[in-house]
N, C-alpha and C positions, 0 to 999 in steps of 0.2 A: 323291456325288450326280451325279457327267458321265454314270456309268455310266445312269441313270434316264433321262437326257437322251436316249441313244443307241436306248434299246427300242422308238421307234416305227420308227427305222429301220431296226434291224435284222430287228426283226417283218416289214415291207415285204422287205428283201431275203432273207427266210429264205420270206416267198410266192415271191418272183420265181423263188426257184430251185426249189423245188418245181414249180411254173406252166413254166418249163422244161424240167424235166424230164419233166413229163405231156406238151410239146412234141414228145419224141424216145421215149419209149415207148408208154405206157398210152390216152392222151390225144389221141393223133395225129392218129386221124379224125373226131374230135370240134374239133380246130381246122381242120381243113383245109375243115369246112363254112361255118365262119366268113371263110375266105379271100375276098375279093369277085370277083364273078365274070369280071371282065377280067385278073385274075392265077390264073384259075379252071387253067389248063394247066399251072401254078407251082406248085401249090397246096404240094403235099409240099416243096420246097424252101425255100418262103416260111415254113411250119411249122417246118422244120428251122431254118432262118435266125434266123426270129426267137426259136426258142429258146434257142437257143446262145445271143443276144444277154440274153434274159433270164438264164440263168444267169450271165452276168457283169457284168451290171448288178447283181443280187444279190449275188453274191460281193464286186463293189467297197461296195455299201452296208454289206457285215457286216464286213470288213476295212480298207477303205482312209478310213480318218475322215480323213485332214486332207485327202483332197479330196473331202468330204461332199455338199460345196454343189457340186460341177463333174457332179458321178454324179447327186445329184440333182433338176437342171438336165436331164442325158440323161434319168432314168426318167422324169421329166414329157414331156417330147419322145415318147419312147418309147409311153409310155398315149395320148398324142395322137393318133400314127403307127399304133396297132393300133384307134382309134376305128372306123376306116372297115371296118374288119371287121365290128366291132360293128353298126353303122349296115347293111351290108349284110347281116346277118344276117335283122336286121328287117325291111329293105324287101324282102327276096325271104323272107321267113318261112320260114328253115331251122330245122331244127329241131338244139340241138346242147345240151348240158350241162346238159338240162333245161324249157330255154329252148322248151316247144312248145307256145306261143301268142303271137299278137302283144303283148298284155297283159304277159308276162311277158320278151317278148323288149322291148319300150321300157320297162320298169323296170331292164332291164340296162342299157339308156342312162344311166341315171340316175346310175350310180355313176361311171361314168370320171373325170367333173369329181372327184369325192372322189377317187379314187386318183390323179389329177392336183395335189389339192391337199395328199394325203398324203405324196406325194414331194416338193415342195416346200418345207413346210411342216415335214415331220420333219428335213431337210437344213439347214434354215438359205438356203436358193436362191433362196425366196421374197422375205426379209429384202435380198439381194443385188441380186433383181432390183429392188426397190423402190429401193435405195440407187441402181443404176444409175441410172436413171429418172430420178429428182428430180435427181442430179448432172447430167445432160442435158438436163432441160429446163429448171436454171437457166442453161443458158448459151445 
């Protein structure tokens, strides 16, 4: 039964590196419009960058279990960190993955929090930060 335990996770880091990989091939110019527009000169690099980064965020979610909660503690960071893409997608209404109307581009909003709270929450990170928390503010 640990192995049942692990499927959310692994499902997440079996996206991430997928989602990375559309990062460095197929997908490119389709993230590079989601870049915001003051890292707009960056755009390919930030693409580049943050794919890489998702492909080893992934790979640490499908491989590296005993530091579960430390990787996903990062992919939550991470889905935070690429929010503002998001967000600028919408407020300057690009169009990119489908995503071409403001309608459809603020339902995309929607989801981050849940893939914020799937990385947390399939890791055990979530469980950690609460234990953190309560430890601290009983004292």
């Amino acid at each position: 039964m640990q192995w049942l335990r692990r499927v959310p996770q692994i499902v997440l880091g079996i996206a991430l590196v997928y989602a990375g990989l559309g990062h460095l091939t197929t997908s490119r110019l389709e993230f590079q419009a989601q870049v915001p527009t003051v890292l707009q000169d960056y755009a390919d690099f930030v693409v580049l960058a943050s794919g890489v980064l998702e492909i080893l965020l992934g790979i640490g979610l499908i491989i590296l279990w005993g530091y579960r909660t430390q990787i996903g503690l990062l992919v939550g960071i991470f889905f935070v960190a690429v929010f503002w893409g998001n967000i600028s997608q919408y407020v300057n209404g690009v169009d990119a993955f489908g995503l071409n109307n403001d309608r459809a581009r603020f339902t995309r909003l929607l989801f981050q929090p849940l893939l914020v709270a799937w990385a947390l929450g399939s890791t055990g990170a979530w469980r950690e930060i609460r234990a953190f928390v309560e430890l601290h503010l009983k004292s």
